[in-house]
N, C-alpha and C positions, 0 to 999 in steps of 0.2 A: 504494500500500500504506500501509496507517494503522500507526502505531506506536503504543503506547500510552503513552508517555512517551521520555523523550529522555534517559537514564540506561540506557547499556551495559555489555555485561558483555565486557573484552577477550576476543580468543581466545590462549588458554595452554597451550603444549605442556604435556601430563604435568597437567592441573590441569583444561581446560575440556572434560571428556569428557562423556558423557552425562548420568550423574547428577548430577555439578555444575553443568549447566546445568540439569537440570530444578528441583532445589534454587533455584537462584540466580531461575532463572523464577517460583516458588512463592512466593519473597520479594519479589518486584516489580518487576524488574529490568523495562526497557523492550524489550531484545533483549539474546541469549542468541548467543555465538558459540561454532563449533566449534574444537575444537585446529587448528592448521595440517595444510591434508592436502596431502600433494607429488601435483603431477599428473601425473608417470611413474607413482609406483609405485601412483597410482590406477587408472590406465589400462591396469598391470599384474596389477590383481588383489589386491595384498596386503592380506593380512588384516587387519593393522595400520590401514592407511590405509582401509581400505572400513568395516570399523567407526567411524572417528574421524568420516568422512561422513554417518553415520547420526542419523536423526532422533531428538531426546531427546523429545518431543514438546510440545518448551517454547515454545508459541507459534511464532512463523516461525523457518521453519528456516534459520539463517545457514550457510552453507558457506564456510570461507576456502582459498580455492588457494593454491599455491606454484609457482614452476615459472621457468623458464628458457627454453623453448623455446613459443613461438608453437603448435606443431601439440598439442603435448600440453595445452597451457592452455584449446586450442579443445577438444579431446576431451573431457577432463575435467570442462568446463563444460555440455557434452552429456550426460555421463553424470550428474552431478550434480542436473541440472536435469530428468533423465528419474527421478531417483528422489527426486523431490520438493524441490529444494531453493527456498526461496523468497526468496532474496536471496543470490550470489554473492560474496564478497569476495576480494579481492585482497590477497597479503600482501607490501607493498616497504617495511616495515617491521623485518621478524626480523633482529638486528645478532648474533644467533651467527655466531660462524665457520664451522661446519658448514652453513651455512647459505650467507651470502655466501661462502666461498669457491667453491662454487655454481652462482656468480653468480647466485642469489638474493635473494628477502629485500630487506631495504635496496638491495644490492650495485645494484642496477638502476637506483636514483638517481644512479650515474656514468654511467649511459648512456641519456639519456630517449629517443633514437628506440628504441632496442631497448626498453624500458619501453613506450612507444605501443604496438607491434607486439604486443607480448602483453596490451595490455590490448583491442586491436581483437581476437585473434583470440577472447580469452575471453568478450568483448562478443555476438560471433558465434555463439557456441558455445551461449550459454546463452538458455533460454528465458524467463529470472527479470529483474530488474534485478541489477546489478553495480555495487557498491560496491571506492572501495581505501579502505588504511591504509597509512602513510607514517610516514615522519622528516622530520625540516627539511633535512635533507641528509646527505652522506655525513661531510662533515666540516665544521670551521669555516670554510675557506674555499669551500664548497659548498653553502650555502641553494639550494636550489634548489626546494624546495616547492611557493609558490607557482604556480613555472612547468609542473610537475607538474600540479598538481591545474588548472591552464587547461587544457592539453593534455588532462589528463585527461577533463575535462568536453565536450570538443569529439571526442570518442573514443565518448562515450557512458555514460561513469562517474555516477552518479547522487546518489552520497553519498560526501565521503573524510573520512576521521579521520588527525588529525594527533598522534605523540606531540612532546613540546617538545624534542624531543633530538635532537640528529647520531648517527647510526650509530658514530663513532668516540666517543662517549662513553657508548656500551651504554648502563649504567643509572647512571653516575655523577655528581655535584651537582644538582643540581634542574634537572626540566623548564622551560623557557622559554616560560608561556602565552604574552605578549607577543609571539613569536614567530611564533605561529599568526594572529595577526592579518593579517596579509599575506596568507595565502590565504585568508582569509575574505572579504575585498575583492577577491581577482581572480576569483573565482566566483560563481555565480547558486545554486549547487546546495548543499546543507546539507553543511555543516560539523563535523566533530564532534573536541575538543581532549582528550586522551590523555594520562597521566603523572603521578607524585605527590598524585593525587587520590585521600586516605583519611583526610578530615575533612569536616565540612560547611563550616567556614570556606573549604579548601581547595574545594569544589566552587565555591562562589559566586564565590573568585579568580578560578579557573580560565575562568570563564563571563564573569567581566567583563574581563579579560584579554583572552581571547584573542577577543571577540564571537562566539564560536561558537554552535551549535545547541542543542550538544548535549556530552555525558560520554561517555567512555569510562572504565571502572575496572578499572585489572588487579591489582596488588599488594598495593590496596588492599581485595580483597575476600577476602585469607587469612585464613580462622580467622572471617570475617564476611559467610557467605552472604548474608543480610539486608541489608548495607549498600549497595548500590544503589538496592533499594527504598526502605528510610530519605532516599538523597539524593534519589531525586524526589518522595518527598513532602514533603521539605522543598523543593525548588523552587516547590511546588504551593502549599503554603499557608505557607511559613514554619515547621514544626511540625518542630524537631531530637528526635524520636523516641529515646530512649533503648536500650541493646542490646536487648532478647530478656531475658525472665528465664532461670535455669538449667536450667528444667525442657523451654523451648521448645526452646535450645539443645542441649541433652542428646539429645530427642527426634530433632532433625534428623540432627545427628550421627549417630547409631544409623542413620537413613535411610539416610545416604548411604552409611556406613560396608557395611552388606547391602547396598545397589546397586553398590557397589563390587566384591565379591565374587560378584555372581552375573551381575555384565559378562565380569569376567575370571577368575572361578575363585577358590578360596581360597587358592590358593599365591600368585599373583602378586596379588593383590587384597589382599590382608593387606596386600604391601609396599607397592604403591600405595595405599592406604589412611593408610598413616602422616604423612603428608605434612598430611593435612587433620586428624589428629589432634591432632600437633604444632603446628600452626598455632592452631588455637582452643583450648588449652590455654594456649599463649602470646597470645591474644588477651585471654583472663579475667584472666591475671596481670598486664597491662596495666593492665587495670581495678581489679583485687580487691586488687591491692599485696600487702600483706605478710600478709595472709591465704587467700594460695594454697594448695594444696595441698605437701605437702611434695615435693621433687624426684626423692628415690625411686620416689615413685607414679607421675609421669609416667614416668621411666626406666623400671618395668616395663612401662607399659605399650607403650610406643614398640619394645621388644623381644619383644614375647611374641609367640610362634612362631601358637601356638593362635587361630585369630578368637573360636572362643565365651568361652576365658580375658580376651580383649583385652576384649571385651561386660561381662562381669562386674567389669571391673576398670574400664571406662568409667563403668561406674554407682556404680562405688564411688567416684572421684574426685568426681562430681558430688554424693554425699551429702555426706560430706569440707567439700568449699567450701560448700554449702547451712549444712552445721551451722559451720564457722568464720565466716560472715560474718553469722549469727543473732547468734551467742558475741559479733562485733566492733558488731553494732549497738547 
């Protein structure tokens, strides 16, 4: 399978749904993954999870499992793979508690035979290749990674991504490219280093660090659909691409915002909706410093009940900033 760049888009509960991936695919991204779907409650039928499976139709279709048991990780990879998926990933990654406690997620990396066993029976299951994603270990005195992703590769795993973090340090001090380097050396199979990447300084780190393949971007593409694509093509030619002007920005937004809502309805879609509002709001103030809009306007619009009021008042913040940063040039 060809990829068309080597700049990923991570999978994020509540964040990497459909229309964020088809978004994030439209901006450049190299591959586009799904929220984590748990393989009981796939196997179960739930609406939740059979949705989150579903194709956005952004290029190859990434499917990330979850799961704890061997029979269900096989199933799932069955059924997955029966409704198109074109690349299976594995998540022994996820350091929620609801998650590992699980024994999920990360949690697996204290137990690499039981980890093998579910990545052999998902291997099995699925018609697709099968990618994992990982940590460096569960804790600091548990690097075990590299011995993972050998195992892995010898199981049949095709690509893993590494984020630079122990399970016990969730998301706190900085990823540890360097870190990643050890499983880049004990494997033949592509590599890809995950975490604190959301600059291009930061991507080229990340790459010379940890000799990897390839990016993965999760945190760093809030409020900045666009930013994956900027980073490979600044891989590509050197070119640090500037944001999006306000009007491109504005437009997408508005995009997502209606796919948002006519995924999941306007009651629950408004709220999940917010999330990406907020984010790129606070991405421009990043930028635009002390010619933001004023804080009231974001606060209404962050609560308005209404989507068509929210739309109106979307367009209104972006006139707003258009005419302050004309005023500050």
């Amino acid at each position: 399978m060809q990829i068309r760049n080597p700049v990923f888009l991570a999978p994020m509960s509540g964040v990497t749904d459909a229309p964020f991936r088809s978004l994030v695919w439209g901006r450049g991204a190299g591959l586009v993954v799904t929220e984590m779907v748990a393989s009981e409650a796939l196997m179960a039928g739930n609406h939740a999870f059979v949705r989150k499976a579903k194709s956005a139709g952004a290029g190859p279709h990434v499917v990330q499992l979850a799961g704890r048991e061997a029979k269900w990780m096989r199933l799932a990879a069955e059924i997955a793979s029966g409704e198109g998926a074109d690349i299976i990933d594995i998540n022994m990654g996820c350091p929620a508690r609801k998650v590992t406690n699980g024994a999920s997620g990360s949690a697996l990396m204290r137990d690499l035979d039981h980890a093998i066993r579910l990545i052999d029976a998902t291997v099995d299951g699925a018609a697709s290749p099968v990618t994992l994603k990982m940590r460096l270990g569960w804790d600091d005195h548990s690097i075990n990674a590299p011995e993972l992703a050998q195992r892995a590769q010898a199981a049949g795993i095709q690509l893993v991504t590494v984020h630079g973090r122990t399970r016990c340090q969730f998301y706190k001090g900085s990823a540890d490219w360097r870190a990643v380097r050890p499983v880049k050396q004990a494997v033949s199979i592509p590599v890809v280093v995950n975490g604190d990447i959301d600059s291009f300084d930061a991507a080229a780190d990340a790459l010379e660090q940890s000799g990897a393949d390839g990016l993965m971007i999760g945190r760093g593409v809030y409020g900045r659909p666009w930013f994956p694509g900027a980073v490979a093509r600044y891989l590509e030619n050197g070119t640090r691409a500037p944001r999006p002007g306000l009007a491109e920005i504005e437009a997408d937004l508005i995009t997502l915002y209606e796919a948002i809502l006519n995924l999941y309805g306007r009651r629950i879609g408004a709220r999940a909706a917010r999330k990406h509002l907020a984010w790129t709001f606070e991405a421009l103030a990043r930028d635009v410093g002390a010619v933001a809009p004023r804080p009231e306007i974001v606060g209404a619009i962050l609560t308005a009940d209404d989507p068509a009021q929210t739309l109106v008042q979307v367009r209104s913040f972006f006139r707003e900033l258009s005419v302050r940063m004309d005023e500050a040039a």
